[in-house]
C-alpha positions as CSV (number, residue, x, y, z in Angstrom):
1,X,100.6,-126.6,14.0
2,X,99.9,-126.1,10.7
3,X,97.4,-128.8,8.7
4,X,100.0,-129.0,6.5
5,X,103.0,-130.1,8.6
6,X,100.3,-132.7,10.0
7,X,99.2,-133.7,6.5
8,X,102.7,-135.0,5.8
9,X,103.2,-137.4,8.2
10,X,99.9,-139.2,7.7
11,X,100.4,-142.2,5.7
12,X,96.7,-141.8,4.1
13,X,94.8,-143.6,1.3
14,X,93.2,-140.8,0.2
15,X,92.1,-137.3,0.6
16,X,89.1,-134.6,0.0
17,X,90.0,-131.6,0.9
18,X,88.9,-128.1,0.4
19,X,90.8,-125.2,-1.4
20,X,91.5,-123.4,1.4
21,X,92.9,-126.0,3.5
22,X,96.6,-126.3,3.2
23,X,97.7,-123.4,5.8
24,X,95.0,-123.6,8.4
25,X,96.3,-123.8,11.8
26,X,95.1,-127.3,13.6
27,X,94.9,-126.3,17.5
28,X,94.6,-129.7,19.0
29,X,94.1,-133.3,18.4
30,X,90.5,-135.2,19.3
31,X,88.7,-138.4,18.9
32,X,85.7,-137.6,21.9
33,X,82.7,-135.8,19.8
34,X,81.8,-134.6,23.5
35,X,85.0,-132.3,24.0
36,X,85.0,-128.9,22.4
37,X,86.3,-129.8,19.2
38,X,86.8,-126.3,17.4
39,X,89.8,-126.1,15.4
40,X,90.7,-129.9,16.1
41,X,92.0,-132.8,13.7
42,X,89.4,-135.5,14.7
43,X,90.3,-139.2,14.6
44,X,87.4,-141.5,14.2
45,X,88.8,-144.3,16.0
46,X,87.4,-148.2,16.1
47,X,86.7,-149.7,19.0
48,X,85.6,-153.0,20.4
49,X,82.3,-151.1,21.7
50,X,82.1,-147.8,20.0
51,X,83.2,-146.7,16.2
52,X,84.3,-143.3,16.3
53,X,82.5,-142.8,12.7
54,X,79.3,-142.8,14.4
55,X,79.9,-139.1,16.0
56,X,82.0,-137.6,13.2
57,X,79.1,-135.2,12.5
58,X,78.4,-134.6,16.5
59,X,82.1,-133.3,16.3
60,X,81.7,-131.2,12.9
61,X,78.5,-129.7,15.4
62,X,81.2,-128.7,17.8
63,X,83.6,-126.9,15.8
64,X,85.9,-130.2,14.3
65,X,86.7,-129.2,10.4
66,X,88.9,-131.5,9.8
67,X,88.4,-135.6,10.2
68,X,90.7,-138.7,9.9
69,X,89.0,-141.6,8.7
70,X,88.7,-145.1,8.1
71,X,85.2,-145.5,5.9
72,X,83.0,-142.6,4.3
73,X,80.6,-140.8,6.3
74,X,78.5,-138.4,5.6
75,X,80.0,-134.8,6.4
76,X,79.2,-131.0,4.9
77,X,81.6,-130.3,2.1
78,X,83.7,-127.4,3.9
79,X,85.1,-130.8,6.4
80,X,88.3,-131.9,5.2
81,X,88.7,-135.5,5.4
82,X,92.3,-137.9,5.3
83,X,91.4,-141.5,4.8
84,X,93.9,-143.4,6.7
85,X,93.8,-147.5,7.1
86,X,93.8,-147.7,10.8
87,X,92.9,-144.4,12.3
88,X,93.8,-145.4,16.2
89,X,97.5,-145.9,14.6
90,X,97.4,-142.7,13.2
91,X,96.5,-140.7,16.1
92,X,99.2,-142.4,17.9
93,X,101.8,-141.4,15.8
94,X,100.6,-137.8,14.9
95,X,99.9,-137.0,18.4
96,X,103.8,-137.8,19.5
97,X,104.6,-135.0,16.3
98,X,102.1,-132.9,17.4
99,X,103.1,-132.3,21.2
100,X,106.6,-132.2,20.4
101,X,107.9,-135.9,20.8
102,X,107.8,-136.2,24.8
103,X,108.8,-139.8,24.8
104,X,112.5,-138.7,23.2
105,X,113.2,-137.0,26.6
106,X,112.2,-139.5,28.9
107,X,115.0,-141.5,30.7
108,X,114.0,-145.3,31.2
């Protein structure tokens, strides 16, 4: 899915994002640094025991280029990064988008 397409269904605070940015293709959704991460949107995610933030650079390492965040960290300057308030939120509702809305389908 295009970054793009993603992009507009975040409801974000703010944004710093390079030039090039706006039609890369985004191959998966993440929020564990210890997956492969290339090509990913990452979500650093709040817990009650770990923050997310913490490995934002052990995921930029593993091929993440693009973050969702809830604070500043410190990332190289080719990482495109979406401030969101609550980034657990956000990868809940991106992530129905993203994989084509499986819940719509379901009979309960």
């Amino acid at each position: 899915m295009k970054f793009n397409e993603l992009l507009n269904q975040i409801t974000y605070k703010s944004l710093c994002l390079p030039d090039f940015w706006e039609d890369r293709e985004i191959r998966d959704l993440c929020h564990d640094s210890r997956q492969d991460c290339s090509d990913c949107l990452f979500f650093c995610k709040r817990g009650a025991v770990f923050d997310g933030h913490k490995y934002a650079f052990d995921a930029y390492q593993k091929g993440a280029r693009a973050f969702v965040l809830e604070y500043s960290v410190d990332l190289p300057q080719d990482a495109a990064i979406i401030f969101v308030e609550n980034a657990d939120l956000e990868l809940r509702r991106i992530a129905s988008l993203f994989y084509g809305k499986p819940s719509d389908s379901m009979n309960v």
